[in-house]
C-alpha positions in Angstrom: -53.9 -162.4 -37.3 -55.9 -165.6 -35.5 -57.2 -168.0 -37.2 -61.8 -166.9 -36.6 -63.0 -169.3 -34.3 -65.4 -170.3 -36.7 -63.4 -171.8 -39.0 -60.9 -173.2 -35.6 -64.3 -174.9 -34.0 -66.1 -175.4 -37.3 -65.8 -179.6 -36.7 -67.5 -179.6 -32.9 -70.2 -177.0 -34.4 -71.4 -179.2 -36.9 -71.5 -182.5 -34.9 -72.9 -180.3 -32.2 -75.4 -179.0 -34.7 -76.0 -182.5 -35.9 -76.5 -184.4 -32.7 -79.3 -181.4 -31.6 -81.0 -181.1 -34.9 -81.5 -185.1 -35.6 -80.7 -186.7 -32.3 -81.3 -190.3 -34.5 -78.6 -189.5 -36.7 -75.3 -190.8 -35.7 -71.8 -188.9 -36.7 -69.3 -191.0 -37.3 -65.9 -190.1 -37.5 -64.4 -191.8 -40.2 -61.3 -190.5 -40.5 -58.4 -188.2 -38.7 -55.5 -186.1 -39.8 -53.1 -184.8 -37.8 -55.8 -182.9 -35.1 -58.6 -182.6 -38.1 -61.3 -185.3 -38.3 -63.9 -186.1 -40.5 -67.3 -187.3 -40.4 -69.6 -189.4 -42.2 -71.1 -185.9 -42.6 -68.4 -184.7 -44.7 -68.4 -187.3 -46.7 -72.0 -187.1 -47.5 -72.3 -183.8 -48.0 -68.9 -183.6 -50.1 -70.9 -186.6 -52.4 -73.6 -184.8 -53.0 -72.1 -181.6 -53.8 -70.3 -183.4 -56.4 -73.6 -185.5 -57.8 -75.5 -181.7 -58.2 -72.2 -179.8 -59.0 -71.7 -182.3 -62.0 -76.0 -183.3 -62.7 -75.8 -186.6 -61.8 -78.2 -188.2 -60.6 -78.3 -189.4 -56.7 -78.5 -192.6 -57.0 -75.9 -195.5 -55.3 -74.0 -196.7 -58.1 -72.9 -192.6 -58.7 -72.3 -192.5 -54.4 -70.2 -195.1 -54.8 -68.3 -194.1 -57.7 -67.8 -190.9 -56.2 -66.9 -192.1 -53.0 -63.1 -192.7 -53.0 -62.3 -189.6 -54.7 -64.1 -187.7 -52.2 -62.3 -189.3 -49.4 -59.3 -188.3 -50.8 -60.4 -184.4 -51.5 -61.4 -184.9 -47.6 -58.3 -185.6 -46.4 -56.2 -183.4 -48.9 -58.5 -180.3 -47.5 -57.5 -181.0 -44.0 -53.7 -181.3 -44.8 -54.1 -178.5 -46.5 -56.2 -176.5 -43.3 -53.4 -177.5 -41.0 -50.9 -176.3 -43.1 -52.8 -172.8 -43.1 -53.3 -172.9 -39.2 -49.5 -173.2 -39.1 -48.7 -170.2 -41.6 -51.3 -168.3 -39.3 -53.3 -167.4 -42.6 -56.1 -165.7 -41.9 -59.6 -166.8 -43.1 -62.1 -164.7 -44.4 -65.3 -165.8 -46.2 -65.4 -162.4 -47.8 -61.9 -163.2 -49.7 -62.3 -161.8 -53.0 -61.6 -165.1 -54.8 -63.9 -166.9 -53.5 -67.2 -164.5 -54.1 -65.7 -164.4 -57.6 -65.8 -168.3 -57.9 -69.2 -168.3 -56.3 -70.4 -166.1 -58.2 -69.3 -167.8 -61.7 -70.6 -170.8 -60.5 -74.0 -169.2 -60.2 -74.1 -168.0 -63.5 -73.9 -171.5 -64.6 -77.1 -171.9 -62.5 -78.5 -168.9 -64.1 -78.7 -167.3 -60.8 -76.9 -165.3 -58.2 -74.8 -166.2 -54.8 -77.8 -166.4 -53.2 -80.0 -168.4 -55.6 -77.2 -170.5 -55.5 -77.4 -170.7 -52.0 -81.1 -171.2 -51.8 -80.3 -174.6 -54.8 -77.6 -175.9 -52.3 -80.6 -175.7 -50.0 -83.4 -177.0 -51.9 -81.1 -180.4 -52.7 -80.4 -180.9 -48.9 -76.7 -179.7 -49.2 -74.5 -177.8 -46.8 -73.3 -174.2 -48.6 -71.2 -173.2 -45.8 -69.2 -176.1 -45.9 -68.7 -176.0 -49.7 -67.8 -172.1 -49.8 -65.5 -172.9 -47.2 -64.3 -175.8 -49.1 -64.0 -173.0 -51.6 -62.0 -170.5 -49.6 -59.4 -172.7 -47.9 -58.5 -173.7 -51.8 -57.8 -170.0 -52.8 -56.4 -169.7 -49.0 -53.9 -172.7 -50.3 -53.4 -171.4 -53.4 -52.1 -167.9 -51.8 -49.9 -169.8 -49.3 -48.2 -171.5 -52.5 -47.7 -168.3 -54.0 -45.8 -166.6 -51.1 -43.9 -169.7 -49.8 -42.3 -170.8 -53.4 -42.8 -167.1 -55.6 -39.3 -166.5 -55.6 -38.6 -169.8 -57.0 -40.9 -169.1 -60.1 -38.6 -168.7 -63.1 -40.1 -167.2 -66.1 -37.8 -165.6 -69.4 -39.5 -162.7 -70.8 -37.1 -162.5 -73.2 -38.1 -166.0 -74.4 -41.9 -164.4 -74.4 -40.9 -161.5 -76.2 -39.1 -163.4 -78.7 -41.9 -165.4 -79.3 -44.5 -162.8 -79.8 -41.9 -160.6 -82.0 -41.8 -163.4 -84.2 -45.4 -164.1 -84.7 -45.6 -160.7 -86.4 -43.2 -160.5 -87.7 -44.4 -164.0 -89.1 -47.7 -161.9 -90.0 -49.4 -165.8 -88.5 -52.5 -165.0 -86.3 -52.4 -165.9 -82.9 -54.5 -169.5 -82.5 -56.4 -169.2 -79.0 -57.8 -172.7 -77.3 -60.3 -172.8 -74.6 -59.3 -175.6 -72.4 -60.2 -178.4 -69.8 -58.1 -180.5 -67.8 -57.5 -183.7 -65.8 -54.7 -184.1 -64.1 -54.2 -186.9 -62.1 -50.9 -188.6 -59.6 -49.0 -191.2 -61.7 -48.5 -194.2 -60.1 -47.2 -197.8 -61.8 -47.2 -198.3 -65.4 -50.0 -200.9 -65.1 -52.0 -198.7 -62.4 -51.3 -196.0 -65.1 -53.2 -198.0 -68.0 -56.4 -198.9 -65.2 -56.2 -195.7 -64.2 -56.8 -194.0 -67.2 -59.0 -196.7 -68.9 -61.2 -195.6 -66.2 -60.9 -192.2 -66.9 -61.8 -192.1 -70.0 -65.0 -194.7 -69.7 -66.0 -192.2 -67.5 -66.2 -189.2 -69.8 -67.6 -191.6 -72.5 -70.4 -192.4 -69.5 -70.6 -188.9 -68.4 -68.7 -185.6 -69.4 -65.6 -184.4 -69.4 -66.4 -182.2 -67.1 -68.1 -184.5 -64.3 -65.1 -186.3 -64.8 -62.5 -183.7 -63.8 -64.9 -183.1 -60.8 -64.7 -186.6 -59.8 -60.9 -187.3 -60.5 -59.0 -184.0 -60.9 -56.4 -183.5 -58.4 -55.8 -179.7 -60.3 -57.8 -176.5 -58.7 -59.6 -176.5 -61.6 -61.5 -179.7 -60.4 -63.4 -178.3 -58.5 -64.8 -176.2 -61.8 -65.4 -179.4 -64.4 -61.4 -178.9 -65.2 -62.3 -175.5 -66.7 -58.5 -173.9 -67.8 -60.3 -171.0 -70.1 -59.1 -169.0 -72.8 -54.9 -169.4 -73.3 -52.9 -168.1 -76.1 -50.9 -171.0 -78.0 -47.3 -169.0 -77.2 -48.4 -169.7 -73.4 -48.5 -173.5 -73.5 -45.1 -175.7 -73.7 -44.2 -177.1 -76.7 -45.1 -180.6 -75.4 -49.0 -179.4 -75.2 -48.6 -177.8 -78.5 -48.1 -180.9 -80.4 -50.7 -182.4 -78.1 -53.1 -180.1 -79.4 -52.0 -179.1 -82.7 -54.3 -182.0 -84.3 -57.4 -182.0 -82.2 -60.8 -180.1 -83.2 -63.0 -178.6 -81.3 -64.7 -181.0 -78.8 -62.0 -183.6 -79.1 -60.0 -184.9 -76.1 -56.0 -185.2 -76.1 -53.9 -188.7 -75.4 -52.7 -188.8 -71.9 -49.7 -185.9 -70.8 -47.2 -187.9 -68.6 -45.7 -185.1 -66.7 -42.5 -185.3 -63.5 -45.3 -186.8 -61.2 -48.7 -186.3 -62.9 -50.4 -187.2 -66.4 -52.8 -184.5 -68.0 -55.6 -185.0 -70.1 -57.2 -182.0 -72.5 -60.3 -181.5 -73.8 -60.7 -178.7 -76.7 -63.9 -176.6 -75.8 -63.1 -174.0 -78.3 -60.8 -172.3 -80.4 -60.2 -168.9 -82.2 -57.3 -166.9 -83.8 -56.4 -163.2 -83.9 -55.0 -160.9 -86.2 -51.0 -160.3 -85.7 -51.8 -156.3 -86.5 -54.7 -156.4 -83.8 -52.0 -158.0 -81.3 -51.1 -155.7 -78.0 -47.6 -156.8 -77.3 -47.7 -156.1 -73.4 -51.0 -157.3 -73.3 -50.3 -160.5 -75.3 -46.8 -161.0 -72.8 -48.5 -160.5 -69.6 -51.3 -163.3 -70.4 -48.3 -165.6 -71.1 -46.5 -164.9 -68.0 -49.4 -165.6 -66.1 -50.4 -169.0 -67.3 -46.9 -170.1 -67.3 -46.6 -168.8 -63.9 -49.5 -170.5 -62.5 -48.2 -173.8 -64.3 -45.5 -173.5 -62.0 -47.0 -172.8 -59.3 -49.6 -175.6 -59.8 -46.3 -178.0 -59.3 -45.4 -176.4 -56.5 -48.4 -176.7 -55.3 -48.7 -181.0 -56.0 -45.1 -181.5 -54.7 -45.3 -179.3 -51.6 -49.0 -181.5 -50.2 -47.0 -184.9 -51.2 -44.4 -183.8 -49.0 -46.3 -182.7 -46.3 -48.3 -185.2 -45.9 -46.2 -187.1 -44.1 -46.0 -184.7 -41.4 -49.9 -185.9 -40.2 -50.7 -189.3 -38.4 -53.4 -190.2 -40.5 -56.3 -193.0 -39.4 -59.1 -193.9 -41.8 -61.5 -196.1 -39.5 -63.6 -199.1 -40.8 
């Protein structure tokens, strides 16, 4: 199926839209990957999104501190586009995904989609260009799945073992609700900066403006939001990460193949083993140790592509 012509002209309708609608306004192309460009438009409007998404206040010293990262989303979203015009994946606003995410964020709004919409509005933003941010992320995130699913390596019988033993055990299964930054490693001393920054900024802000604003995960684009996942489901490395921490506390830096991960605890419960539903309990590990995987996938497959696009930031 093509590609709607929407999404395939949606950079000459909005400079077109732009140029006709404030003729004083000048778009600037500031940057081009592969055939994709992006405007000082973009980049304003991706700013923003991130100052209201995250309650920070517009001011310049937030703009700027926002500024690099958003670049980098920028650019990362049209590899990313290119890659789906090439796989012929077939964008629809009305994936299922994406009203789902739009509609969670709402509640956080204490609205609907469309009081969302109407906020996005009131503040001067662009909610077409953020849902579609939204949709060519879960557009990605199926193209993952179906180019590297049959490399996804998961032992039930490893899970099975696992959950047996807990009952049999009689322990109660512990439960954390989880946030996450995960960011590119790069030298040992960029490491240190790197996360020295990281962590100012959540002592400044939030964890969860943080992962907004330095995230490379899917989850970034939700405050670094994991949700609820069963202890069993995590690798033992994570485990003794979080074995210690209480509620509200944030973990020491996760140096993964080509990443480091940082946790926050937002909550915790436990269950009792006799209330446990085996299949039920099995499935929700598969599923998070599946997307972990997939997640990598994910990282190393953009890194490699990258390459593929002439890309020219202009001054």
């Amino acid at each position: 199926m093509k590609i709607p012509k929407k999404v395939l002209l949606y950079n000459f309708i909005i400079i077109f839209f732009l140029f006709i609608s404030n003729a004083k306004s000048e778009v600037k192309i500031i940057a081009q990957v592969g055939t994709e460009i992006i405007t000082n438009y973009d980049l304003k409007n991706k700013i923003r999104t991130i100052l209201f998404l995250t309650n920070q206040e517009l001011n310049q010293q937030n703009i700027n501190n926002a500024k690099n990262n958003s670049i980098q989303d920028l650019i990362n979203l049209k590899i990313k586009i290119l890659e789906l015009k090439k796989y012929k994946i077939n964008l629809s606003i009305d994936n299922i995904a994406t009203q789902n995410y739009l509609k969670n964020l709402s509640l956080k709004f204490n609205t609907d989609t469309k009081g969302l919409e109407k906020k996005f509005l009131e503040n001067g933003l662009d909610f077409n260009f953020f849902k579609n941010e939204v949709l060519i992320e879960y557009s990605w995130q199926n193209l993952i799945y179906n180019l590297f699913k049959n490399k996804i390596a998961i032992d039930d019988a490893e899970i099975e073992i696992a959950v047996k033993k807990i009952i049999n055990n009689q322990n109660p299964i512990l439960s954390y609700k989880l946030s996450e930054i995960e960011f590119f490693q790069l030298s040992e001393e960029e490491n240190k900066i790197k996360i020295n920054d990281i962590l100012n900024y959540i002592n400044k802000t939030s964890f969860e403006k943080t992962a907004v604003k330095y995230s490379i995960s899917d989850t970034g684009l939700n405050g670094g939001e994991i949700g609820w996942v069963k202890e069993q489901a995590l690798s033992d490395e994570i485990r003794l990460l979080l074995k210690n921490l209480s509620v509200g506390e944030i973990s020491e830096p996760l140096y993964k193949t080509n990443t480091i991960l940082i946790f926050k605890i937002q909550d915790k419960k436990s269950q009792p083993p006799q209330k446990i539903d085996n299949e039920k309990v099995m499935a929700e590990i598969r599923e998070v140790k599946e997307k972990e995987q997939l997640n990598f996938y994910s990282r190393s497959y953009l890194s490699q592509v990258k390459s593929n696009y002439l890309l020219q930031i202009n001054d």
